[in-house]
N, C-alpha and C positions, 0 to 999 in steps of 0.2 A: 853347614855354615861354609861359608865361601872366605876364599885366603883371604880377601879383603877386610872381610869384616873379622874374620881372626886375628889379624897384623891390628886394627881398630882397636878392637877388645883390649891387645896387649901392651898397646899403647897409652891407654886407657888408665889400665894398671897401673902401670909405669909408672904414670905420672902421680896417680893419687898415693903411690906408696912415697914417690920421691915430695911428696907433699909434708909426709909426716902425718902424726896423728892430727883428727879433730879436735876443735873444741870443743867441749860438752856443753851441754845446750845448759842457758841462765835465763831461769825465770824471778822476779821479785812484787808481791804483794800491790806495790804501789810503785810512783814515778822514780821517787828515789832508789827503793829496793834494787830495783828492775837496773837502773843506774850502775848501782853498787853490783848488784849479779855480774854485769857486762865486766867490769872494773874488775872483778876477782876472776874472773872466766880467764881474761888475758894474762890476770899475773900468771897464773895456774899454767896457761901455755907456755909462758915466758920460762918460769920457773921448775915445772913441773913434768911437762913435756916427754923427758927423755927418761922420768922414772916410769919401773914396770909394771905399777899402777894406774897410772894414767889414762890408757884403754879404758879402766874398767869404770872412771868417772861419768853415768850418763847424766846427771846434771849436780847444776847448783843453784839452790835455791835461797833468795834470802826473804824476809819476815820479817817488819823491822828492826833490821839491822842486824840481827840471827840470822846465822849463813846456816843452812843445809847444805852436805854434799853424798847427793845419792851417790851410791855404786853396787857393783853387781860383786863387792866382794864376801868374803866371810871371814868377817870381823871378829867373831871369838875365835877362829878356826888357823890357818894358815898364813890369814893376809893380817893378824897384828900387828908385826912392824908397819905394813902401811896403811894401817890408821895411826899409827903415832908419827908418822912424816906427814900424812897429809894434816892433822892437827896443826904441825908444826909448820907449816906452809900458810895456814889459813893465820896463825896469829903472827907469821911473819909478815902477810899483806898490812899495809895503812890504814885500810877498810876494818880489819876484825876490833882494831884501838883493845880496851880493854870490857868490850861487852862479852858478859858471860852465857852460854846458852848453845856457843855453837855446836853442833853434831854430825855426826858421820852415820850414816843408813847402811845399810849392807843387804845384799843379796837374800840372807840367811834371815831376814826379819829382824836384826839383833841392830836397833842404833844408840849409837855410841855418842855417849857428850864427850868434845873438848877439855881437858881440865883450864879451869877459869884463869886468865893472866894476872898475876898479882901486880901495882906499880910498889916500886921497891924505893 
């Protein structure tokens, strides 16, 4: 590899770390869904971002109007608390209102429902 493309490379780097993380990729059912995915993709950036879960979100799906949100964690294992933050993020969006269903996937095969928002 020649300095050039070395200096390139690190540059490269550079930039994509000073970037921050990705968004996880949002797929949804239909126009709406799909809609609504994109919509909760960003709060989650906004929001979510700079927790240490966040990496591990590779996407979010919704269904109508049932959010999925895959990740590569392990959910009965280590990463509990964060299922119960990102829970708590997903009924913090506009988007979740009070529909019951939504879930967290994990790595380990084990998906987690939401507990359902009650209006009080």
């Amino acid at each position: 590899m020649t300095p050039r493309v070395a200096s390139a490379l690190l540059v490269l780097t550079a930039l994509a770390a000073a970037c921050g993380p990705s968004q996880p990729e949002t797929q949804g059912v239909s126009a709406d869904d799909e809609a609504m995915a994109a919509r909760i993709g960003e709060y989650f950036e906004r929001n979510g971002s700079s927790a240490s879960w966040y990496e591990s979100i590779d996407s979010i799906r919704v269904d109508g109007g049932v959010i999925t949100v895959e990740t590569d964690l392990e959910l009965d294992g280590a990463d509990r608390q964060a299922r119960r933050e990102i829970c708590s993020l997903i009924h913090g969006s506009d988007e979740a209102d009070f529909t019951p269903g939504h879930t967290i996937d994990g790595a380990d095969g084990v998906s987690v429902p939401c507990p359902a928002r009650q209006r009080v």
